[in-house]
C-alpha distance (Angstrom), angle and dihedral (degrees) to the residues before:
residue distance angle dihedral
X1 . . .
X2 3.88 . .
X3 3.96 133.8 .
X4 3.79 129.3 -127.4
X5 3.91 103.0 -157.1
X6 3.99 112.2 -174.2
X7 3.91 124.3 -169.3
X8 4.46 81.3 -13.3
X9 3.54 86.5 -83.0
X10 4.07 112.7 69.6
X11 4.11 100.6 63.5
X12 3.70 122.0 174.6
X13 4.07 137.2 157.0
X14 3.37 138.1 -109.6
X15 3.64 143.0 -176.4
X16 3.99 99.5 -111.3
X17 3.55 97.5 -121.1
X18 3.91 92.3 59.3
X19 3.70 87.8 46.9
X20 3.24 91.9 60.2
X21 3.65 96.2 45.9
X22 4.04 82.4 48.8
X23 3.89 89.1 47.4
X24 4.33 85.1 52.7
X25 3.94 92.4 48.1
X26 3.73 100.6 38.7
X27 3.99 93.0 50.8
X28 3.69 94.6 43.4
X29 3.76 89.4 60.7
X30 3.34 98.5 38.6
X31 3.99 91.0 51.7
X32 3.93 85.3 61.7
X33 3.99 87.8 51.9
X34 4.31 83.8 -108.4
X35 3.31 116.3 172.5
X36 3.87 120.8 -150.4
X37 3.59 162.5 160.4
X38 3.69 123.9 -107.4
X39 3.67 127.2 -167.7
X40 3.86 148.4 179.1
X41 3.73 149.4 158.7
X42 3.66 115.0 -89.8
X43 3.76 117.9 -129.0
X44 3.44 116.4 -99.4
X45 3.54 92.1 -117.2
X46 3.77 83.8 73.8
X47 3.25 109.5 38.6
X48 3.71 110.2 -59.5
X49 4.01 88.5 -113.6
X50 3.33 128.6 109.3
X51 3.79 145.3 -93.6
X52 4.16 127.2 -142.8
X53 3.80 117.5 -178.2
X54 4.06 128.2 179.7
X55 3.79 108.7 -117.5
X56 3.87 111.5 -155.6
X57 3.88 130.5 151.6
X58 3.49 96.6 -89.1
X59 3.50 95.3 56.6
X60 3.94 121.8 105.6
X61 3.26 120.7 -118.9
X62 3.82 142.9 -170.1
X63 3.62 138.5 -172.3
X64 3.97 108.0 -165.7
X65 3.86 97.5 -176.8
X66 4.08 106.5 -180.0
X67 4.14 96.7 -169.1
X68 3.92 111.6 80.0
X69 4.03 90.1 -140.8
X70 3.70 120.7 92.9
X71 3.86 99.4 -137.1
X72 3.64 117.7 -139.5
X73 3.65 123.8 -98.5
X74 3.86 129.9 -123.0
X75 3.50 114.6 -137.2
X76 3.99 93.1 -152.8
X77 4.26 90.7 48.9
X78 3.66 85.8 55.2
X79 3.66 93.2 43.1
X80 3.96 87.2 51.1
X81 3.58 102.8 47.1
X82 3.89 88.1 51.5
X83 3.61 89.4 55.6
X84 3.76 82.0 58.1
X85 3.62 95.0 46.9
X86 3.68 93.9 50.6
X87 3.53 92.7 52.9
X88 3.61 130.2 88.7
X89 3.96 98.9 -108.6
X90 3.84 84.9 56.1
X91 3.79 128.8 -134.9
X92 4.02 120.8 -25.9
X93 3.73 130.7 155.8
X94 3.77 117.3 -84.1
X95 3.81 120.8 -167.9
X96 3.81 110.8 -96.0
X97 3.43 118.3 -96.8
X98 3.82 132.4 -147.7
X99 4.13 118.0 -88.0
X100 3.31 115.4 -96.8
X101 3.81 101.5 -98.8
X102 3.81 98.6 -168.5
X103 3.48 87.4 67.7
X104 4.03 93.1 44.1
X105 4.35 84.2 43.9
X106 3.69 90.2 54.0
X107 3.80 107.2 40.3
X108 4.12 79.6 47.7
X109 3.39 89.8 54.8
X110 4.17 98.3 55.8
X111 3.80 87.4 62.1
């Protein structure tokens, strides 16, 4: 489990391999000076709501990943959370979906 701490103040966990995904999403906007929401359901421990924060570049942000192994990344989770993040409700977790295998079948294919 891995921690999302904005401005020092606004901590939350996450399963490492979403963080990363997160980590993937967030810095891809951010590289193209984006601006955006991002949201999630609070633990119940808390509340059970939910939290939205405005990521910009002068934000500070930390990844707190607890697993020593850099999980791989899906191409089609990063592609749907940055249909998320483009929209207007802003970034928010969506389950993963399957890699594209057409993709997979046809690079597989050329060797």
């Amino acid at each position: 489990m891995g921690k999302f701490i904005y401005e020092g103040t606004v901590k939350v966990d996450f399963d490492d391999r979403v963080l990363s995904h997160l980590m993937v999403v967030i810095g891809s906007k951010l590289r193209r000076g984006e601006s955006f929401y991002f949201s999630w359901k609070d633990d119940p421990s808390i509340g059970n709501g939910r939290t939205t924060i405005w990521v910009h570049s002068g934000a500070s942000l930390v990844y707190k990943f607890y697993g020593s192994r850099h999980p791989q990344i899906n191409r089609a989770w990063i592609e749907a959370l940055i249909y998320t993040a483009n929209s207007t409700t802003g970034l928010y977790i969506v389950p993963e979906p399957p890699e594209h295998t057409e993709e997979r079948a046809s690079t597989d294919e050329a060797h």
